[in-house]
Phi, psi and omega in degrees: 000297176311268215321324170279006183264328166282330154290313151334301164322307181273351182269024169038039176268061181090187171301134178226121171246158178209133183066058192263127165301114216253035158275318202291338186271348187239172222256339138318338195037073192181094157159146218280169195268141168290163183258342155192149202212131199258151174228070153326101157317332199201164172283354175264318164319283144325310157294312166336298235272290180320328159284316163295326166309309171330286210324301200273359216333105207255146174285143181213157190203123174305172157196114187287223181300331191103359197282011177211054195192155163255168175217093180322150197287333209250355169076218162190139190262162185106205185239153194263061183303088170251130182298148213226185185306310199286353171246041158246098202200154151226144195204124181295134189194093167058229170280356168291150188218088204250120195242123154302155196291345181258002197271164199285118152013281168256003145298282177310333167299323165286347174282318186288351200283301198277009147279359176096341194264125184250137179148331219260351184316343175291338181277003201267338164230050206210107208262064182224183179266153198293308141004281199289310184288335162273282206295342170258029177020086179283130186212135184220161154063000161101030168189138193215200194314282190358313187267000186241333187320131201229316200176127157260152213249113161218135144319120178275119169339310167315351188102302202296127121005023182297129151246120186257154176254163225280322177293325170304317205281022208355062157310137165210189189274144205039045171214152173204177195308332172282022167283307219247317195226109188287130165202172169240126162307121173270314183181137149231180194226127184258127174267120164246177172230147185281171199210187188246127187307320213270358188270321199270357202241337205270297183276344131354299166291333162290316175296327200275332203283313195291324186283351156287321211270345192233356168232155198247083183293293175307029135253164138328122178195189185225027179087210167255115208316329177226180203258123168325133171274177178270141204073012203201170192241151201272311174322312181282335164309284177311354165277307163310332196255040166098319212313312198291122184089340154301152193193139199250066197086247197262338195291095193236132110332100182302174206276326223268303172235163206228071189199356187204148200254130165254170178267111183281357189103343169229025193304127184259180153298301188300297177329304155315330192281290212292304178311288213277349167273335175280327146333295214262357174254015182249280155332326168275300196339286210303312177239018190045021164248160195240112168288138183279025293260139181286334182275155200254167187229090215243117145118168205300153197215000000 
């Protein structure tokens, strides 16, 4: 550990913060500090962080916006690779849409809006990074990154530098290879169609109103805590079976959507843990499915 922390030290890769809370990064405000935790500027940066890591071989873990992740009370260890300000940019080429991994979500979907370009509209509420959303095949409205996707620039764990194409990425729903072949998105590129702006600005603005009105963003929450089953909605189960407004610590199943767990202000990863196993054995209970979960779940326990 000192000798990669002395190598780190000279290797200019961005902010290296150590024994950082990793509360302060997800969209839960709920988790224990990484032991060191890197902020890359750049793609040259980044393959740096990752090749010195290789070099050293430090246990290591990506991290995007958090919008879709626990972070264990007890944190994680080894290192925090996050992509920083110098990988946040978009830049327009006909109908391509080329993003860096940190840059927002809904942002690019309203950039793309007022650009005339239709496709990226399912994305206008789903508050994670372009990173993170190619690795979860990120989806709303009944569409999702897959369908818009052409190719991404990502660092292979190995250090190296890949470009995957659409054939590459074995999308299926909220998955994609990099479940399986550990990496981080450096940039990708989406193919849209042009549209008519005021059509594309028009349903944007619907999706943005029903998601004030049916979700509870003004808490602390990570989106939606499972996964749809088939055929069926995870939310209306858990609704159905009572659910709604339990509460475990800090820990609630909103009033508002009953798919998402909020931090109530002193909410622990355990508190979250314990709400969502009384959720998937209240649900099998009742109806025999066993819910999947969509946040992913990190770090030492």
């Amino acid at each position: 550990m000192e000798a990669f922390k002395a190598e780190l030290e000279q290797a200019n890769l961005g902010d290296v913060l150590y024994n950082e809370p990793l509360s302060n990064y997800t969209t839960w405000k709920i988790g224990g500090p990484a032991d060191i935790l890197i902020l890359p500027r750049s793609k040259e940066e980044l393959v740096a962080a990752v090749q010195l890591v290789r070099k050293h071989q430090m246990p290591w873990t990506n991290l995007g916006r958090g919008s879709n992740m626990l972070v264990s009370d007890k944190g994680i260890r080894g290192v925090v690779i996050k992509p920083h300000r110098g990988l946040d940019y978009v830049r327009f080429e006909g109908s391509l849409v080329i993003a860096g991994a940190s840059y927002s979500l809904i942002k690019l979907s309203v950039m793309a809006g007022k650009e005339g370009l239709t496709g990226l509209e399912f994305a206008g509420g789903i508050p994670g990074t372009v990173g993170g959303a190619v690795y979860m095949n990120a989806g709303a409205h009944g569409s999702d990154v897959s369908r818009i996707f052409k190719s991404a620039d990502i660092v292979l764990e190995t250090g190296e530098l890949v470009r995957f194409e659409r054939e590459n990425m074995n999308f299926s729903y909220r998955h994609s290879i990099l479940h399986e072949q550990k990496g981080i998105v450096v940039e990708a590129t989406f193919e849209l169609e042009e549209g008519d702006k005021k059509e594309v600005l028009a349903m944007m603005a619907s999706y943005k109103e029903r998601r004030l009105r049916t979700q509870p963003l003004q808490l602390a929450c990570a989106g939606s805590v499972f996964r749809n089953p088939p055929n069926d909605f995870a939310a209306r189960l858990i609704q159905e079976a009572g659910l709604k407004g339990e509460s475990l610590g800090g820990a609630q199943v909103s009033e508002q959507h009953a798919n998402f767990i909020v931090n109530t202000g002193q909410a622990t990863a355990e508190d979250v843990l314990a709400l969502m196993t009384h959720i998937q054995s209240t649900v099998q209970e009742r109806y025999g499915i066993l819910l999947v979960p969509e946040v992913l779940v990190v770090g030492e326990r």
